[in-house]
ZADO-1210 file (C-alpha; in nm, 4 decimals, padded with zeros to 6 digits):
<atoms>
<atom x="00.0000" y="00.0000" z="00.0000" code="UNK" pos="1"/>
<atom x="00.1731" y="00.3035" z="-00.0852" code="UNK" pos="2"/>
<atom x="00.1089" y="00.6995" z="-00.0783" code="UNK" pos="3"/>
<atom x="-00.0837" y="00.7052" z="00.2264" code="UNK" pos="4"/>
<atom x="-00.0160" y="01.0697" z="00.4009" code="UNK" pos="5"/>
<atom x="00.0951" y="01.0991" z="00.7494" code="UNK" pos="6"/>
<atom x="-00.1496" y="01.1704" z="01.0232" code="UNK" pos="7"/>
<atom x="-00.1306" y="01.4400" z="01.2717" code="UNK" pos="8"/>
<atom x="00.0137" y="01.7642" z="01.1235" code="UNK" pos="9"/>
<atom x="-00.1476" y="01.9296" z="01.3672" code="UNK" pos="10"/>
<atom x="00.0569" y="01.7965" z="01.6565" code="UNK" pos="11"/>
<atom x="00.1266" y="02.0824" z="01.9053" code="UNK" pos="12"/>
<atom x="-00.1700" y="02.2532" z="01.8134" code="UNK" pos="13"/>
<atom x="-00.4262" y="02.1457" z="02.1096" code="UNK" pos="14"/>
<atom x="-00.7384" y="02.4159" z="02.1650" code="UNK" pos="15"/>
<atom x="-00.9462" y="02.4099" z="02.4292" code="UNK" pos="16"/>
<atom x="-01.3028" y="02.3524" z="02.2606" code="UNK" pos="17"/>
<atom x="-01.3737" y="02.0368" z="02.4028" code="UNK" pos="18"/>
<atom x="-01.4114" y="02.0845" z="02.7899" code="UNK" pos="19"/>
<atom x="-01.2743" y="01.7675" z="02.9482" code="UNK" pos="20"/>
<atom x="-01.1887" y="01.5537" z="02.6773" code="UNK" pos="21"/>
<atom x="-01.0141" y="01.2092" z="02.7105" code="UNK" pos="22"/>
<atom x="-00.7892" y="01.0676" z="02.4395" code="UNK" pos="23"/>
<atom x="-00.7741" y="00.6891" z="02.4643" code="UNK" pos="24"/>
<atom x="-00.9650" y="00.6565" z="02.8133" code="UNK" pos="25"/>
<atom x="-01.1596" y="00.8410" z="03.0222" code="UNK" pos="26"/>
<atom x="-00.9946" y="00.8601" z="03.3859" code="UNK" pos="27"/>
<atom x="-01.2507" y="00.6608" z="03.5519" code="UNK" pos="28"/>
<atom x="-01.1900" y="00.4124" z="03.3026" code="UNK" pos="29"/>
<atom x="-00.7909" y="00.3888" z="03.3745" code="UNK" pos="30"/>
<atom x="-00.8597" y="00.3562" z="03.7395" code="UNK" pos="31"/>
<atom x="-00.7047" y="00.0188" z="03.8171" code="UNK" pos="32"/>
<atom x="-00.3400" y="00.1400" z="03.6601" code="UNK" pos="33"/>
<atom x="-00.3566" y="00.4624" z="03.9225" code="UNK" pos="34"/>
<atom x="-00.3703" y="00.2713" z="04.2199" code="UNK" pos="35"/>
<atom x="-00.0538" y="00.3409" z="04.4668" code="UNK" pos="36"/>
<atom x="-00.0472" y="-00.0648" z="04.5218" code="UNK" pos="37"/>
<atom x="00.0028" y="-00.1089" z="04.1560" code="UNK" pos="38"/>
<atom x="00.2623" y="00.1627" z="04.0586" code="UNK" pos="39"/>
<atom x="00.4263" y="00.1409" z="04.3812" code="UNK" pos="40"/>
<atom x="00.4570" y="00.4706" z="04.4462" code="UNK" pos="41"/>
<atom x="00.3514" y="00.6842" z="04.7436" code="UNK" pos="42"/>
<atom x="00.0582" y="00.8872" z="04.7010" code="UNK" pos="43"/>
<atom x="00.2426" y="01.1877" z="04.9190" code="UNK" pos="44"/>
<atom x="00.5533" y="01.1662" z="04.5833" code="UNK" pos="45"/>
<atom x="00.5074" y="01.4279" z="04.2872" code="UNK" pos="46"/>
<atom x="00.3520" y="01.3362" z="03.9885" code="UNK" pos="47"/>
<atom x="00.4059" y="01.5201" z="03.6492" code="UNK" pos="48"/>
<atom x="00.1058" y="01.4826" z="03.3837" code="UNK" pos="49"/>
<atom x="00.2212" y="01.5627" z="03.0560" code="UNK" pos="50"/>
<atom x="00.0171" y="01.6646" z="02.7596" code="UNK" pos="51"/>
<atom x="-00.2782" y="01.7117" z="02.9977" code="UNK" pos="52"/>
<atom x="-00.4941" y="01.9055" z="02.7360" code="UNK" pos="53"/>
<atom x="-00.8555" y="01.9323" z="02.9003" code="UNK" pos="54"/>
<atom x="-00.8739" y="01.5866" z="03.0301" code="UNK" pos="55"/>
<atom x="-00.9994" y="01.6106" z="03.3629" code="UNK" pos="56"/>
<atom x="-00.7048" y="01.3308" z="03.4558" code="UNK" pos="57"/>
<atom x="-00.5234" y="01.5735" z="03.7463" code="UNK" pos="58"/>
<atom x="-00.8818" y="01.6206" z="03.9058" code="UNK" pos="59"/>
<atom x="-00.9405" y="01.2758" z="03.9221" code="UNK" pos="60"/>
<atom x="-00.6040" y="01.1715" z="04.0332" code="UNK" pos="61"/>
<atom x="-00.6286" y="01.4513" z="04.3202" code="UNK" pos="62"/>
<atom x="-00.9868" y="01.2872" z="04.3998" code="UNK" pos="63"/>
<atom x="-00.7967" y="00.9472" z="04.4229" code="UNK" pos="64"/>
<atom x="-00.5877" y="01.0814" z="04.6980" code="UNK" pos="65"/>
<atom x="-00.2515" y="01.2019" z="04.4874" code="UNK" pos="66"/>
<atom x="-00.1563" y="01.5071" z="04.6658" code="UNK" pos="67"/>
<atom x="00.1119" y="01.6876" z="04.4403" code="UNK" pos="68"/>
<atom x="00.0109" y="01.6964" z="04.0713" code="UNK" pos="69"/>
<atom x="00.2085" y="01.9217" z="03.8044" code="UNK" pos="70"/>
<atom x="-00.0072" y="01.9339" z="03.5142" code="UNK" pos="71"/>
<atom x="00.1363" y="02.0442" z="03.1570" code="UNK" pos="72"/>
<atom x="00.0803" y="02.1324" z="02.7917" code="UNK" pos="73"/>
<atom x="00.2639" y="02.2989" z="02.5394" code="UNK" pos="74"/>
<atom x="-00.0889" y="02.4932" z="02.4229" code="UNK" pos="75"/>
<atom x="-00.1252" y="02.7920" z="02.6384" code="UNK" pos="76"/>
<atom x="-00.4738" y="02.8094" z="02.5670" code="UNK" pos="77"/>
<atom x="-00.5520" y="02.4540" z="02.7373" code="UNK" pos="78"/>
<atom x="-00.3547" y="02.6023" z="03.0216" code="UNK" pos="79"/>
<atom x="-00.5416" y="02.9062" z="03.0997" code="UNK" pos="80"/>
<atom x="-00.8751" y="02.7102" z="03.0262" code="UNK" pos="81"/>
<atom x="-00.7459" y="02.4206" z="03.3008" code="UNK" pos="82"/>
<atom x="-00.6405" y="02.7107" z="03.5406" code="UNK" pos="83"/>
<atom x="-00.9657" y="02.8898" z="03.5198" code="UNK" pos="84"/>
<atom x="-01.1835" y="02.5874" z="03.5490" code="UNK" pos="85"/>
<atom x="-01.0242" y="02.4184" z="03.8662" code="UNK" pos="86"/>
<atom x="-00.8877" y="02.8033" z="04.0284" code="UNK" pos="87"/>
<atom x="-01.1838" y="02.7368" z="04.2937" code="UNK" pos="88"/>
<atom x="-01.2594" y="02.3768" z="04.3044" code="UNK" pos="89"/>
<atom x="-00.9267" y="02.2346" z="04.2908" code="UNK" pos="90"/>
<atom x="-00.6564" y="02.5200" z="04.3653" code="UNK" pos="91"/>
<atom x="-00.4114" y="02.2200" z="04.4762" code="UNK" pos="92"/>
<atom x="-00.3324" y="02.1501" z="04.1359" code="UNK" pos="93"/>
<atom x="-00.0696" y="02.3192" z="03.9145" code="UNK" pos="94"/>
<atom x="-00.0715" y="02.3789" z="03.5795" code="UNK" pos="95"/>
<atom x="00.1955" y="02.5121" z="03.3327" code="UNK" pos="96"/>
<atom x="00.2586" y="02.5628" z="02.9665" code="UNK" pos="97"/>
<atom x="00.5795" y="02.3617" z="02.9068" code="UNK" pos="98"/>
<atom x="00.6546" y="02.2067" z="02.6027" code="UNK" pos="99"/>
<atom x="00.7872" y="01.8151" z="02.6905" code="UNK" pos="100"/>
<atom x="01.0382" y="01.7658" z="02.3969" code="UNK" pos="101"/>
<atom x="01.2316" y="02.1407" z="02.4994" code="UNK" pos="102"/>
<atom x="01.1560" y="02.1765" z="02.9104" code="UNK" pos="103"/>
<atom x="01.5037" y="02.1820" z="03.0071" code="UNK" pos="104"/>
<atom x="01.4268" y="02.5440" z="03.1285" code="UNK" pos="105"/>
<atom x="01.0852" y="02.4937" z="03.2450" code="UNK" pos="106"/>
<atom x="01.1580" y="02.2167" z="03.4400" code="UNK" pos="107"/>
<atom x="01.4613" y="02.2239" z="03.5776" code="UNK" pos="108"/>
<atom x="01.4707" y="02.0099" z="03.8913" code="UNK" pos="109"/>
<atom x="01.6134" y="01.6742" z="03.8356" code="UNK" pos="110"/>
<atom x="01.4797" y="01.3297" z="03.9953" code="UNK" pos="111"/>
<atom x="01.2102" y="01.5324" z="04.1525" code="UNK" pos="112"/>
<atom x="00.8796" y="01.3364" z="04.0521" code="UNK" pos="113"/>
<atom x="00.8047" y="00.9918" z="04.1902" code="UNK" pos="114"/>
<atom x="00.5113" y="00.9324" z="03.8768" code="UNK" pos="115"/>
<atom x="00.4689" y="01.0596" z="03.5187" code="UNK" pos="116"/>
<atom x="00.1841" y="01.0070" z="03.2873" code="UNK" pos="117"/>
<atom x="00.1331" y="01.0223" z="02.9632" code="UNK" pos="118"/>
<atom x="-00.2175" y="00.9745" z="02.8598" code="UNK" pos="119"/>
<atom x="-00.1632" y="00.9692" z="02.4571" code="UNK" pos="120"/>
<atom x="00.0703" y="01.2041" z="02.4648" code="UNK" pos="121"/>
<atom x="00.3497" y="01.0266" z="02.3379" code="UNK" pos="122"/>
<atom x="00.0953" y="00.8889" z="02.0294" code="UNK" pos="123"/>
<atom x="00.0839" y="01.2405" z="01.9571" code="UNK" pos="124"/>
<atom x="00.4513" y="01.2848" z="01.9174" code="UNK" pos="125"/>
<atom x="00.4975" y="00.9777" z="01.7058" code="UNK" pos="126"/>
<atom x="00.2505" y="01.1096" z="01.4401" code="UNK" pos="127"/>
<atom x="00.5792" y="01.3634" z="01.3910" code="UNK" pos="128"/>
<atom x="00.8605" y="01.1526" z="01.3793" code="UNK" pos="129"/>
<atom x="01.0920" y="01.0187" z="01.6605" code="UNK" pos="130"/>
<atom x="01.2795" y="01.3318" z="01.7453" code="UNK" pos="131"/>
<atom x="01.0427" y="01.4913" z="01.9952" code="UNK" pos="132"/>
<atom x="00.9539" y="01.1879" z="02.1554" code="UNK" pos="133"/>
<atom x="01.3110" y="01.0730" z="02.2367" code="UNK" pos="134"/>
<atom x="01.3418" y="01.4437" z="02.3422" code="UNK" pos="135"/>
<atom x="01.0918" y="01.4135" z="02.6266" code="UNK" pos="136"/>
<atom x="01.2586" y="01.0728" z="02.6588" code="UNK" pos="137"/>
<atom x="01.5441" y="01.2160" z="02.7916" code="UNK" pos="138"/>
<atom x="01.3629" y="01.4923" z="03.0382" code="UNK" pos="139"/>
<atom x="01.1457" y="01.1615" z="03.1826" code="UNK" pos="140"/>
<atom x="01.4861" y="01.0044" z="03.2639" code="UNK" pos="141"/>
<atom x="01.5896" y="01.3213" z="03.4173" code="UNK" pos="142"/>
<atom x="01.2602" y="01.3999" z="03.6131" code="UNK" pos="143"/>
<atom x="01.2227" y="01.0603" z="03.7625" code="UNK" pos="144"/>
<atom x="01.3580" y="00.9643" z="04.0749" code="UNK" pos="145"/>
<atom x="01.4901" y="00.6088" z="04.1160" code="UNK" pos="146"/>
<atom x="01.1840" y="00.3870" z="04.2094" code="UNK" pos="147"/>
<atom x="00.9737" y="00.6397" z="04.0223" code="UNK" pos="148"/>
<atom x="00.7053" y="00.5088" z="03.7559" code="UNK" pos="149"/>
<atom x="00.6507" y="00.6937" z="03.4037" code="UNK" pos="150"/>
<atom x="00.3084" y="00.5594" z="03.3207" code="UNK" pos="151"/>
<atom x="00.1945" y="00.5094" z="02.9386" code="UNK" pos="152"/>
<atom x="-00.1516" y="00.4976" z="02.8171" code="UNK" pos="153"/>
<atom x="-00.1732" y="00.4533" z="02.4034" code="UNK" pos="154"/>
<atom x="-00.3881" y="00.3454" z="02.1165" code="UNK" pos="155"/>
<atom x="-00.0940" y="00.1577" z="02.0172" code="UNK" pos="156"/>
<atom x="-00.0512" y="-00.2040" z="02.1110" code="UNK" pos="157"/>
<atom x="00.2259" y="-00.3580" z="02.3329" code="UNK" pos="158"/>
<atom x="00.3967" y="-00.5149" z="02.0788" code="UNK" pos="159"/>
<atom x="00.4333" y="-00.2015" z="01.8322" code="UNK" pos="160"/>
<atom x="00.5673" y="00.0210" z="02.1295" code="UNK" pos="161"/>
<atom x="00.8035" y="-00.2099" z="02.3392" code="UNK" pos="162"/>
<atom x="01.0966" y="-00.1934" z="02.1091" code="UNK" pos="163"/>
<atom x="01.0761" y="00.1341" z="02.1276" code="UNK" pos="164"/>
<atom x="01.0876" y="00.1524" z="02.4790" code="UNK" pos="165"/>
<atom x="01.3321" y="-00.1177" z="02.5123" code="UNK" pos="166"/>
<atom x="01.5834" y="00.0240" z="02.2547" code="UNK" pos="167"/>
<atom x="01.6118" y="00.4201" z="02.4639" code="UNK" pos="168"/>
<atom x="01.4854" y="00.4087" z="02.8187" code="UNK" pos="169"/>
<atom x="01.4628" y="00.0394" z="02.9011" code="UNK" pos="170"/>
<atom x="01.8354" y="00.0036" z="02.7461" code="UNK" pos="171"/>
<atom x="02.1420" y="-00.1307" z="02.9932" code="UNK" pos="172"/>
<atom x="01.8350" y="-00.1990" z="03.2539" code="UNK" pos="173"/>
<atom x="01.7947" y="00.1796" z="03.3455" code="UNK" pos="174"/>
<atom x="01.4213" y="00.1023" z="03.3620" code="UNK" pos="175"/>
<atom x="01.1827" y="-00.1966" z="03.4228" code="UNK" pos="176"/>
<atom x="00.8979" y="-00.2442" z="03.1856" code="UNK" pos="177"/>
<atom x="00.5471" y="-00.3711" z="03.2952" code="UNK" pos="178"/>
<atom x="00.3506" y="-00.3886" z="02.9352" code="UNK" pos="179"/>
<atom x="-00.0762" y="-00.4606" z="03.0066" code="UNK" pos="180"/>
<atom x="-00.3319" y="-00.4520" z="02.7069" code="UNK" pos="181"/>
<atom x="-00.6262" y="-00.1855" z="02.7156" code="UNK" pos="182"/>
<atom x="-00.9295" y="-00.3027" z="02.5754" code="UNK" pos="183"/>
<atom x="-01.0683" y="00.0135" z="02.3876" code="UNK" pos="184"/>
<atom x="-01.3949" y="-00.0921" z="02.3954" code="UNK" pos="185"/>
<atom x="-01.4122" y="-00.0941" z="02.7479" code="UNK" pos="186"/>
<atom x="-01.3064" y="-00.2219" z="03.0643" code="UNK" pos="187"/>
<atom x="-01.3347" y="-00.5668" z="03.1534" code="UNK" pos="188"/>
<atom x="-01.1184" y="-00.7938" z="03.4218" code="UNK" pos="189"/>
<atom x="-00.7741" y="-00.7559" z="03.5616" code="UNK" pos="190"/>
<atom x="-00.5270" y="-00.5674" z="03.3446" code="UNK" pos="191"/>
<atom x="-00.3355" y="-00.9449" z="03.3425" code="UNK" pos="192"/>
<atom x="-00.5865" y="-01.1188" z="03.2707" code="UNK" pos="193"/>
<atom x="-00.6967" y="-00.8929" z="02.9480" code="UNK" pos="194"/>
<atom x="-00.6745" y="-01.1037" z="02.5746" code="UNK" pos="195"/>
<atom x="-00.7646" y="-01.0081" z="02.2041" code="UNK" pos="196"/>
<atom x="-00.6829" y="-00.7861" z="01.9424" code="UNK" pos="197"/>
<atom x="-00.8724" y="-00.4685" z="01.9973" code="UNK" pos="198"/>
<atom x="-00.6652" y="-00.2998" z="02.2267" code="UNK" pos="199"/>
<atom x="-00.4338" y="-00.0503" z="02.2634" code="UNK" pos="200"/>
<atom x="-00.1359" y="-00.0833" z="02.5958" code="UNK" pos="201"/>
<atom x="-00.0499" y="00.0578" z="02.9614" code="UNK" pos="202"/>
<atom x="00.3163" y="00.0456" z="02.9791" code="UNK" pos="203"/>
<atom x="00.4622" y="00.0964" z="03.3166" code="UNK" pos="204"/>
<atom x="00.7834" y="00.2153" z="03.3703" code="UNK" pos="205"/>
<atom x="00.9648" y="00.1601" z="03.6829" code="UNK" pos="206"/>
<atom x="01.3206" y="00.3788" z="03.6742" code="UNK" pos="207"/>
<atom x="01.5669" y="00.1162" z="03.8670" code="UNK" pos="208"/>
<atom x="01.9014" y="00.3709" z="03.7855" code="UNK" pos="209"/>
<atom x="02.0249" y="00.6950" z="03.7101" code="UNK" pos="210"/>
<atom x="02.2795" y="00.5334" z="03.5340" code="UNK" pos="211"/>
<atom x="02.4110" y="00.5227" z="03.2127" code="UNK" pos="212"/>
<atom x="02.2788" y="00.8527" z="03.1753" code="UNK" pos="213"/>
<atom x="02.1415" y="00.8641" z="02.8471" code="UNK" pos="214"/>
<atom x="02.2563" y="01.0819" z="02.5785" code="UNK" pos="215"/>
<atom x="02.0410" y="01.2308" z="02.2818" code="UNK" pos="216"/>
<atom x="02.2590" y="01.0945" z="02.0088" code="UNK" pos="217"/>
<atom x="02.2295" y="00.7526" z="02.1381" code="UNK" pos="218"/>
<atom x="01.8557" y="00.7635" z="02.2078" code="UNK" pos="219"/>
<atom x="01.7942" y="00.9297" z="01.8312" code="UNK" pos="220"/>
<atom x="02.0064" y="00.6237" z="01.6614" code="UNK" pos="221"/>
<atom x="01.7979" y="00.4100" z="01.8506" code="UNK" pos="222"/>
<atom x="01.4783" y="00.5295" z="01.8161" code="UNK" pos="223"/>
<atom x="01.5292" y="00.6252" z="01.4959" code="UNK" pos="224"/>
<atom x="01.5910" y="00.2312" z="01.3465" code="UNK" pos="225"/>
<atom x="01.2752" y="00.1604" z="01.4822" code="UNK" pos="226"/>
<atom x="01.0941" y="00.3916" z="01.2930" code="UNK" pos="227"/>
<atom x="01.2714" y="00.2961" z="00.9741" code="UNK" pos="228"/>
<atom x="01.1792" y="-00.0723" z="01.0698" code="UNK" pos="229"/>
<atom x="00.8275" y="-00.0137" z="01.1908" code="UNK" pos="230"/>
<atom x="00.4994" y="00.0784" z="01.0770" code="UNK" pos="231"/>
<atom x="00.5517" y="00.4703" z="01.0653" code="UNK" pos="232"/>
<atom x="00.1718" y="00.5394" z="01.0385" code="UNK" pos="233"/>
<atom x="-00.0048" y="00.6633" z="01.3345" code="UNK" pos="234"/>
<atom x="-00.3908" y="00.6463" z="01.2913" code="UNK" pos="235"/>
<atom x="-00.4904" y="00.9394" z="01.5406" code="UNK" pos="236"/>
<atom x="-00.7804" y="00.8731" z="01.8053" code="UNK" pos="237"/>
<atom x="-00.9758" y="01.1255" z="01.6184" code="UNK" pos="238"/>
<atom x="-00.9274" y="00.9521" z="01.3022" code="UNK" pos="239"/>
<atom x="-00.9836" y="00.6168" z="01.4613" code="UNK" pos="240"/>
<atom x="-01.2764" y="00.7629" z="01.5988" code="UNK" pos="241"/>
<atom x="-01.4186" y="00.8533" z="01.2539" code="UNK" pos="242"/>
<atom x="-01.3640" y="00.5485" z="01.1504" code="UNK" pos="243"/>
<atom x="-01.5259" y="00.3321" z="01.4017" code="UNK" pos="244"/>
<atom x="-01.8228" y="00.5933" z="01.3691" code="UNK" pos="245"/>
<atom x="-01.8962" y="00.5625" z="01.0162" code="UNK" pos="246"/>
<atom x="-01.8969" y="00.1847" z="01.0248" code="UNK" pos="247"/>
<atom x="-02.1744" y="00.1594" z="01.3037" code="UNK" pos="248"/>
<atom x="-02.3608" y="00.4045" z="01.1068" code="UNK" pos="249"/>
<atom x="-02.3894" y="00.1720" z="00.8444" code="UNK" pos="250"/>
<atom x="-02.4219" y="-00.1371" z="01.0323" code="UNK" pos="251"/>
<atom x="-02.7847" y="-00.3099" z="01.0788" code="UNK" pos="252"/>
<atom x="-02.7466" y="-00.3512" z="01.4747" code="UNK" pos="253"/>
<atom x="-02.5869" y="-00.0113" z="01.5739" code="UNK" pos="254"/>
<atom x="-02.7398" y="00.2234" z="01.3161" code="UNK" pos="255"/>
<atom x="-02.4774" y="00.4778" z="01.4322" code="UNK" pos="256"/>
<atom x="-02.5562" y="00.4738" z="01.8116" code="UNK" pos="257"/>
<atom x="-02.3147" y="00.6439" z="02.0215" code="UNK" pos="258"/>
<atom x="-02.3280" y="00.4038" z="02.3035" code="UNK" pos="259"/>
<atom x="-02.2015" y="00.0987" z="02.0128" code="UNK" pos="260"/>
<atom x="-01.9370" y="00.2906" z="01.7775" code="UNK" pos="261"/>
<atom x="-01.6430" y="00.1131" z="02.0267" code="UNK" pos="262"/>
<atom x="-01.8118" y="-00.2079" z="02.0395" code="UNK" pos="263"/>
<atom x="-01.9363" y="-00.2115" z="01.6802" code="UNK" pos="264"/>
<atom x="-01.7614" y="-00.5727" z="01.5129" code="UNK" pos="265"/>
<atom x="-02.0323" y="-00.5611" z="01.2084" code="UNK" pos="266"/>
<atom x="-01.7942" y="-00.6610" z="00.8394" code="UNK" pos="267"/>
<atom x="-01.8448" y="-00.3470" z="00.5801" code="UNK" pos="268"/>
<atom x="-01.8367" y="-00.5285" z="00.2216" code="UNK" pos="269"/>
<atom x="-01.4999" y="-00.4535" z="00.0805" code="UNK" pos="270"/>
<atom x="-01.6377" y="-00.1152" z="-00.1564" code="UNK" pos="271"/>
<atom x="-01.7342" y="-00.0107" z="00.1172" code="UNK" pos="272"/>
<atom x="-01.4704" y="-00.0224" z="00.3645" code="UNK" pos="273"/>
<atom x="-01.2671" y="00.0866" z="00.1148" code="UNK" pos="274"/>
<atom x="-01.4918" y="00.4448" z="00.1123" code="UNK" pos="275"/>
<atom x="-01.4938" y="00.5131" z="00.4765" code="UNK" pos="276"/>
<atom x="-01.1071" y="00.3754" z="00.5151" code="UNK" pos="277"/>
<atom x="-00.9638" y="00.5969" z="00.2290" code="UNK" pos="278"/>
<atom x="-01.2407" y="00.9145" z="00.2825" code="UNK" pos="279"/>
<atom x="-00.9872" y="01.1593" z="00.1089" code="UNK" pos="280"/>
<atom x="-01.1063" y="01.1627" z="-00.2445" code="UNK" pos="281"/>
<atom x="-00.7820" y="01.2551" z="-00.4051" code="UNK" pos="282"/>
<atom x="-00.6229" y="00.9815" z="-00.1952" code="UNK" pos="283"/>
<atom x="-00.9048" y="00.7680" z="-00.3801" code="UNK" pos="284"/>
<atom x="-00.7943" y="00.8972" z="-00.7516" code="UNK" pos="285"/>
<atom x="-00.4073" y="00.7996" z="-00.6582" code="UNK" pos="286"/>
<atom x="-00.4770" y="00.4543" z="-00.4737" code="UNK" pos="287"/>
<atom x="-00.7462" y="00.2766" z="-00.6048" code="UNK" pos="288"/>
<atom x="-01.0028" y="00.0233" z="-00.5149" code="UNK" pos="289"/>
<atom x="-00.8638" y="-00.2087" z="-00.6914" code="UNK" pos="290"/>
<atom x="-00.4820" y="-00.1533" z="-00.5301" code="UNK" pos="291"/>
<atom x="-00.7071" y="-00.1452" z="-00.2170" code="UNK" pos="292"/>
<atom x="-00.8583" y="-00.5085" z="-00.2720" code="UNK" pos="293"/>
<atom x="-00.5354" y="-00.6534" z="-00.3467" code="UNK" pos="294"/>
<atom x="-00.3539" y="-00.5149" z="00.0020" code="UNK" pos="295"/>
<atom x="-00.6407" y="-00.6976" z="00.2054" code="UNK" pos="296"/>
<atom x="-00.5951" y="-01.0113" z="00.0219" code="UNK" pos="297"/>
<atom x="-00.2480" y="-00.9787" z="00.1693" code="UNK" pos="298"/>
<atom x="-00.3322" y="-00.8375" z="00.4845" code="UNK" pos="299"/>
<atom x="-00.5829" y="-01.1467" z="00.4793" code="UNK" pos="300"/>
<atom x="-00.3368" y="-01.3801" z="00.3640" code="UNK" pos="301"/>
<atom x="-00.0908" y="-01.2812" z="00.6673" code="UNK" pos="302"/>
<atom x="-00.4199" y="-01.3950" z="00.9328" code="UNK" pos="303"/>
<atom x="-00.5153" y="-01.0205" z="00.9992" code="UNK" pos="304"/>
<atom x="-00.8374" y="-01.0265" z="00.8621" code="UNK" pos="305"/>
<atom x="-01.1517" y="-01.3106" z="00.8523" code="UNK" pos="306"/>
<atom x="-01.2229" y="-01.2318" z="00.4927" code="UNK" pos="307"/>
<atom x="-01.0830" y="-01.0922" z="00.1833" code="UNK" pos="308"/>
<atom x="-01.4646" y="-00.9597" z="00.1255" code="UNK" pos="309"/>
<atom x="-01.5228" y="-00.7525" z="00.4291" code="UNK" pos="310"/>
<atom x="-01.3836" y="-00.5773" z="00.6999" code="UNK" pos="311"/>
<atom x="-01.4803" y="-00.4686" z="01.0258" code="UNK" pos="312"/>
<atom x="-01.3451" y="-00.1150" z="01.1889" code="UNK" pos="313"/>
<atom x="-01.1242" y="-00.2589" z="01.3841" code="UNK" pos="314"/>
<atom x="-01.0021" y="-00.4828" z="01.1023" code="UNK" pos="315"/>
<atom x="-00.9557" y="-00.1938" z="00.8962" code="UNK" pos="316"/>
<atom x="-00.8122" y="00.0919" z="01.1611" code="UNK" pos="317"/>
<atom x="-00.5042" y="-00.2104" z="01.1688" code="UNK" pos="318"/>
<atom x="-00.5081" y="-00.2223" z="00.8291" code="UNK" pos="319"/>
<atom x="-00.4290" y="00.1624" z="00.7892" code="UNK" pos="320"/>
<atom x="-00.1435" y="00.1303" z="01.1612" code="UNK" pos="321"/>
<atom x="00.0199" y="-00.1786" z="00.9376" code="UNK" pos="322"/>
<atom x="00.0049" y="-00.1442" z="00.5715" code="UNK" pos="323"/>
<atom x="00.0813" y="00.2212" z="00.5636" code="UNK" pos="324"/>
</atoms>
């Protein structure tokens, strides 16, 4: 499959329209993976949530108990709309436009927070490249304490992000990894006991060492020949959204209801898949249906897809993250 643009241009470029919106999960929904008992970290230690947008994340977390919560964003605007909602009911929390890939200035203390999270903030990067994400890489190894956890939560699956994470910070045992699968489509059992292909990944990340301190060179060759070796196409929650959307719309038992776009599993015949997959219609003029029927054959062929007739949304949202 070839041509394909890259997703997410408009990384960096966050507004505040949406008033508490969740990428990935809601915070209710990630509860089990922000339990003290799990992470291992002490409620009383600081935590640093980066890329907080307008998810109402830091609330909860300060609900659950966490008592020193840094919240940042490199949009200003999200800021100021985060400050001004929470300035009377939550004035604990602390908010500040930092950017995560250039912070050295901003944040300046090292080893000072015992948890980081990253609720689809790091997807966000990857839809530019490596650079930026190895970046804030680097300022998560320096802004962790030893025994602190930097917490992942991604659309992406385990097994597309662990080399990544094994090849910069999980290198020379600097940090342990704890990889669970998310179900997107909702929560269900304990994050070991979770199975099946719709999911996306928590990846915890215990820091063991402050040593080899990592350099950017080193993290940038790394990162770098994972990109070249990996699916570089990012399908953004928005887009995945749209996606998953437009198929219940047009299947018999959802007919397009909210509550069933995540759980929607209804096959689209192939012409039609191929409509709501490729929705650009000059991407349509340059890769055709045709070109289109012949990937999924493959794509079938390789056991990631029941049929070379018909494709569900989530059978076709991995067809865009793996034959792009």
């Amino acid at each position: 499959m070839q041509g394909l643009p890259r997703r997410g241009e408009g990384y960096g470029q966050a507004t505040p329209e949406e008033d508490g919106f969740d990428w990935v999960k809601s915070p209710q929904e990630l509860q089990e993976f922000l339990e003290p008992e799990l992470l291992q970290v002490d409620q009383f230690a600081r935590v640093l949530n980066v890329g907080c947008g307008t998810s109402d994340l830091s609330y909860f977390l300060a609900q659950k108990g966490w008592q020193n919560i840094l919240s940042v964003d490199c949009s200003a605007d999200c800021i100021a709309a985060m400050q001004a909602k929470y300035a009377a009911l939550a004035p604990q929390l602390a908010w500040r436009t930092v950017d995560m890939a250039r912070c050295a200035a901003e944040l300046p203390v090292d080893h000072s927070f015992g948890l980081i999270v990253d609720k689809g903030t790091l997807d966000c990067m990857l839809c530019a490249g490596v650079d930026d994400v190895v970046r804030m890489f680097i300022h998560v190894h320096r802004l962790l304490e030893v025994g602190g956890v930097y917490l992942v939560v991604s659309y992406h699956p385990r097994d597309y992000l662990m080399p990544l994470m094994q090849s910069t910070l999980a290198e020379h045992g600097a940090f342990d990894l704890s990889p669970y699968p998310l179900h997107l489509g909702g929560p269900e059992g304990a994050p070991s006991d979770r199975q099946g292909s719709d999911t996306g990944s928590v990846i915890l990340m215990k820091k063991l060492a402050d040593d080899p301190e990592p350099t950017l060179e080193h993290f940038l060759e790394q990162a770098r020949r994972w990109f070249d070796t990996t699916v570089a196409l990012t399908v953004l929650p928005a887009e995945a959204l749209r996606v998953r959307t437009d198929f219940a719309k047009l299947c018999p038992r959802c007919q397009g209801q909210d509550a069933m776009v995540e759980e929607c599993n209804h096959p689209l015949d192939l012409p039609v898949a191929y409509r709501l997959l490729i929705a650009d219609p000059l991407l349509r003029s340059e890769y055709t249906e045709s070109e289109f029927a012949d990937d999924v054959a493959a794509f079938c062929a390789n056991g990631k897809a029941a049929s070379t007739r018909s494709l569900t949304a989530e059978e076709g949202l991995r067809f865009l993250r793996e034959c792009g």
